[in-house]
N, C-alpha and C positions, 0 to 999 in steps of 0.2 A: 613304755609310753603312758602320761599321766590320760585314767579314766574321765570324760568331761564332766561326770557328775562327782565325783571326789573331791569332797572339802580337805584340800592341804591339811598337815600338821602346823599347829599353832592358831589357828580360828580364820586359816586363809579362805578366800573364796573359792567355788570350784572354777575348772579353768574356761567353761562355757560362758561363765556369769564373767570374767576377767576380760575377758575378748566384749562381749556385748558392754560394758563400761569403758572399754576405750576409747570410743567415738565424744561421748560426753566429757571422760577427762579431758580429750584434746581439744574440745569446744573451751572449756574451760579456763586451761591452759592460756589459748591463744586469747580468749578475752582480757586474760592478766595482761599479758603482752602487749596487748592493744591500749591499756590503759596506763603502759607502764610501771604494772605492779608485781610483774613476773620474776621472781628468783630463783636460783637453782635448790632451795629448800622449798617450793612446791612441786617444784620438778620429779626430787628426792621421794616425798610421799605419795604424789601420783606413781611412781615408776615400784614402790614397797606394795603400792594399794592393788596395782594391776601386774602383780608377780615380773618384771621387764626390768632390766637396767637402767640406768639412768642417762645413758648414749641411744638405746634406743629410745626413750621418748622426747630426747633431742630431734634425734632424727624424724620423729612423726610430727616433728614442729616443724621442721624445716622440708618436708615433703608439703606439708598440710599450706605452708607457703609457697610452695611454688603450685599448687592445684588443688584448689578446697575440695574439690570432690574424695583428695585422700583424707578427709574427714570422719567419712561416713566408715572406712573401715581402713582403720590402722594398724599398720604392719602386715596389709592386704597386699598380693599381686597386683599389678596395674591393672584395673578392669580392661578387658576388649567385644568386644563382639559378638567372635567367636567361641568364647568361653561357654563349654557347656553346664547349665544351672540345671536346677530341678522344677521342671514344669509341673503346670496341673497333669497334664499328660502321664509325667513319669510316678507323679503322687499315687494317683487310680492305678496303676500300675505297681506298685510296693504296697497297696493294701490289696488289690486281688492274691498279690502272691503270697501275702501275711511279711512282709520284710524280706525276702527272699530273693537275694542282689543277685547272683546268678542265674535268677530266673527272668527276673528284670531287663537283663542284661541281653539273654538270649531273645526274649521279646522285640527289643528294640532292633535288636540286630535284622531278624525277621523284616519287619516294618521298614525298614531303611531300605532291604531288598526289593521290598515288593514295589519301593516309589519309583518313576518313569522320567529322568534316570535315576540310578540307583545311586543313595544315599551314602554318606559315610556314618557310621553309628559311633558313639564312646565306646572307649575300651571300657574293661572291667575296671582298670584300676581307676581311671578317669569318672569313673561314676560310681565308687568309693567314695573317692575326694570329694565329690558335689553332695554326696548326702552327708558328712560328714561337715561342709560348710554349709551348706541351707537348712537343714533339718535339728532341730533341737534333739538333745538325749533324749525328751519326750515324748515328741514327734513319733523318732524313729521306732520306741517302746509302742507307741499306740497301732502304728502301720503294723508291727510283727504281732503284736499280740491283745490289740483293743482298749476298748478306755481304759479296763484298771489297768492292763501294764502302763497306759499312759500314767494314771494315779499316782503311780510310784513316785514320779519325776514332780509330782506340785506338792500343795502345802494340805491337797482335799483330804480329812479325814487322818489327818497327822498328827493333830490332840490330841494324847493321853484319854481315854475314853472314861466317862465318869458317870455320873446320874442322869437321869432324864429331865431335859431343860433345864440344868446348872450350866451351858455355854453353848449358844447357836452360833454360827459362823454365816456369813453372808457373801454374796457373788453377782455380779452384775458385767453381765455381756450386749453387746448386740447383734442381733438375731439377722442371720444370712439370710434374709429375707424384705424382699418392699411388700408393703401393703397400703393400700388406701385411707389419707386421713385428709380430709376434707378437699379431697381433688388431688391429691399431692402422693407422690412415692415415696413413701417412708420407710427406713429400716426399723424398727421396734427395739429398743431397750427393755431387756426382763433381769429381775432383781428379785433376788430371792434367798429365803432364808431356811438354815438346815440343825436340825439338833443332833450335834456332835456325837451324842451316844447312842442313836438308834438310828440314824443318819434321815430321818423322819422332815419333810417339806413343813414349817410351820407355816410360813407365809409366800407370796409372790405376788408381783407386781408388772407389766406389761405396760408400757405407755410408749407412747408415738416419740418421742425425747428424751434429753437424760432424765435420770432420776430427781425431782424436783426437792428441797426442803418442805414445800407445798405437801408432798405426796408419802412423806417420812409417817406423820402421826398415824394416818390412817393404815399403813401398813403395818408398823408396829401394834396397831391396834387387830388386825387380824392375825396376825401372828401372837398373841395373847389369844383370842382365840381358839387358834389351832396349837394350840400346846399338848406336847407331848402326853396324855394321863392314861392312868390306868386306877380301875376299881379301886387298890388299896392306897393311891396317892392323898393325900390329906392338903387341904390349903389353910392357912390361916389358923394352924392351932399353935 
C-alpha cells in the first residue's frame, strides 16, 4: 500500500495531496462542461494529474451530476450520518495517548459503556479508516509525536540551511482566539518572519485583520531591525 506522504516516481504527487485536488479538478471539469468547452483531453490530464483513470473521472462527472455534494469528495463513499468521523472528542484523545489507536480505542469503548444506555463504540478497524480519512500524514505525526514530528510533514525549515539572513521564510495564520477590537470579537492574524539558518523570529506582526499592504513596510522594517548578527558580522564593506 502506497505511503500518503510518498512522492510517486516520476515527479508525481503524493497520494494525500492527489485525493485533496480532486474536489477542485472536478469543480473544474464540470465548469468546462457547463460552458461547453469540456473534452476528453482535459479529462485525460486531470485523470494523469490525479493518478485515476480516465472512466473514473467520467464517473466523478457524472455522480457529481446527479448530487453536487459528490463534489466535495470524489471517489468518496456516499456520506451518512451514521458514519463515524473524528471528533474534537476523539483528537484530545490521540494526543493524551501520543497516537496510540488501541488506546484510543479501548477509551472509547469504556465511555460508551458508561452512557445510560449503553453506547455502541467503533471498532478498531472502523477507527483506523476515520483517522486515516480525516487526519493529514501530519496531523497524525504531531498527535504521536509533537510539532517536530509534525515538521516533518510541511515545508517549515526544509531550506538547505545557509548563512545568517541570506533567506527568511514567512507564515501567517489566524489565531484560535477572539479578542476585543473596538467592541467587536475578533480572531487575530499573526505574521511573522524566521531566519532559515538559525531558525531565529526576525519580525512579527499581530493585527485584528488580514495582513494589510498598509502594514508590509513597517514590518519589513522591524525585521531589518531584528536581524540575525553577531560580533564578527560586517555590513556594508
Amino acid at each position: 500500500m502506497e505511503d500518503e506522504g510518498t512522492v510517486r516516481a516520476g515527479g508525481g504527487l503524493p497520494a494525500a495531496s492527489r485525493r485533496a485536488l480532486r474536489g477542485p479538478a472536478v469543480r473544474r471539469l464540470l465548469a468546462l462542461r457547463a460552458e461547453k468547452g469540456l473534452t476528453a483531453g482535459h479529462v485525460r490530464v486531470a485523470a494523469d494529474a490525479l493518478g485515476a483513470s480516465e472512466r473514473t473521472v467520467w464517473r466523478w462527472l457524472a455522480a457529481a451530476g446527479r448530487d453536487e455534494r459528490a463534489v466535495d469528495e470524489p471517489g468518496a463513499r456516499a456520506q451518512t450520518s451514521t458514519r463515524f468521523t473524528i471528533t474534537p472528542e476523539v483528537r484530545g484523545l490521540l494526543a493524551l495517548w501520543k497516537g496510540n489507536v488501541r488506546a484510543v480505542h479501548r477509551e472509547l469503548a469504556l465511555r460508551a459503556d458508561r452512557q445510560s444506555p449503553p453506547a455502541d463504540a467503533p471498532s478498531l478497524t472502523t477507527l483506523h479508516r476515520a483517522i486515516r480519512r480525516d487526519l493529514t500524514p501530519g496531523e497524525r505525526a504531531g498527535l504521536a509525536g509533537g510539532e517536530r514530528a509534525a515538521r516533518k510533514h510541511d515545508v517549515f525549515l526544509a531550506r538547505p540551511r545557509g548563512w545568517r539572513n541570506k533567506v527568511w521564510e514567512t507564515d501567517h495564520m489566524q489565531a484560535p482566539v477572539l479578542v476585543d477590537v473596538e467592541g467587536k470579537a475578533r480572531r487575530p492574524w499573526i505574521t511573522w518572519f524566521t531566519d532559515c539558518a538559525t531558525n531565529a523570529i526576525t519580525g512579527v506582526a499581530v493585527t485584528p485583520g488580514d495582513f494589510s499592504p498598509q502594514l508590509r513596510a513597517p514590518v519589513q522594517c522591524d525585521c531589518l531591525l531584528g536581524a540575525v548578527w553577531q560580533r564578527s558580522d560586517r555590513v556594508g564593506s
